[in-house]
C-alpha positions in Angstrom: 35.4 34.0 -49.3 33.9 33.1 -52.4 37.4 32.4 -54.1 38.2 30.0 -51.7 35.0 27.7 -52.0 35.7 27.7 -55.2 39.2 26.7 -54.8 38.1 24.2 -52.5 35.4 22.7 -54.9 38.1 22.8 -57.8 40.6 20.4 -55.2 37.4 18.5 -54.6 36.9 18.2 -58.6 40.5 16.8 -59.3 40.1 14.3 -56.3 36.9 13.0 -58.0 38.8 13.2 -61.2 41.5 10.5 -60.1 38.7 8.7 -57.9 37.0 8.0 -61.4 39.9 7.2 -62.7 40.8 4.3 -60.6 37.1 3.0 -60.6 36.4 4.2 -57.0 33.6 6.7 -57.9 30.1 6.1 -59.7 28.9 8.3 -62.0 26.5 10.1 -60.3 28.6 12.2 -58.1 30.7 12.4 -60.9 28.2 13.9 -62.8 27.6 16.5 -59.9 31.5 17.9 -59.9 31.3 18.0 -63.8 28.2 20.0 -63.9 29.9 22.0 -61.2 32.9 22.6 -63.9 31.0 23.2 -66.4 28.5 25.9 -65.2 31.6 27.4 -63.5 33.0 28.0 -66.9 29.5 29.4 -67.9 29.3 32.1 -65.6 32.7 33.1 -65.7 32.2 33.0 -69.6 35.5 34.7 -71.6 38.0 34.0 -69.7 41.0 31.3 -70.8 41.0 28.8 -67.6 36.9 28.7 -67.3 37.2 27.2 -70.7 39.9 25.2 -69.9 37.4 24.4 -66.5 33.9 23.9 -69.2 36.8 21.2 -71.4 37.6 19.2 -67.7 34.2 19.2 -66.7 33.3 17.5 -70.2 36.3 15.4 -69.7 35.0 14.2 -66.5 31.7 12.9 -68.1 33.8 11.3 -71.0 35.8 9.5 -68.5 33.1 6.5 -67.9 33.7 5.8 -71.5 37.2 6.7 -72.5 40.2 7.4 -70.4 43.5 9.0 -71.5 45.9 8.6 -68.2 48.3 11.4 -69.8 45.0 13.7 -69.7 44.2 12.5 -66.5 47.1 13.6 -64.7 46.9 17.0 -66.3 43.8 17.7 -65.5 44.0 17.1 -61.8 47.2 18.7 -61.2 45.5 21.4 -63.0 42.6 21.8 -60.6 45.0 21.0 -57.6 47.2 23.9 -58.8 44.8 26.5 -59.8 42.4 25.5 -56.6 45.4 25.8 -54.6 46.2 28.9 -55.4 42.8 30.4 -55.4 42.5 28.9 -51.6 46.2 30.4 -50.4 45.5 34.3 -51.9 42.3 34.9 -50.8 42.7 36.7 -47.9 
């Protein structure tokens, strides 16, 4: 149950991700998903991909000042990919 929020929240993150990146999204609710990263990659603290979650979610804050496209894409299909498969095994 758990897994899946968070899989669904990670999906929600990459959405916001490309919303921001084509101007659509204002920082504040921004702000909200990136904080949502980046205490994500706090509490599961050691492990590879909730760094690689804490480096998105600081990405995602960056973005309103500097945006890399290549990155971009990355990081969403990242989220999409590792939120998708956190949603389709948890049962």
């Amino acid at each position: 149950m758990v897994s899946e929020i968070l899989g669904v929240l990670d999906i929600a993150a990459a959405i916001i991700i490309f919303l921001v990146n084509v101007n659509v999204v204002k920082f504040t609710l921004a702000a909200i998903f990136a904080a949502y990263l980046i205490i994500k990659a706090i509490v599961f603290f050691g492990d590879f991909l909730s760094i690689i979650d804490g480096l998105v979610g600081i990405y995602l804050l960056l973005m309103f000042a500097v945006r890399i496209d290549v990155l971009t894409v990355i990081c969403v299909m990242y989220l999409i990919a590792k939120g998708g498969i956190s949603v389709a095994t948890s049962q």
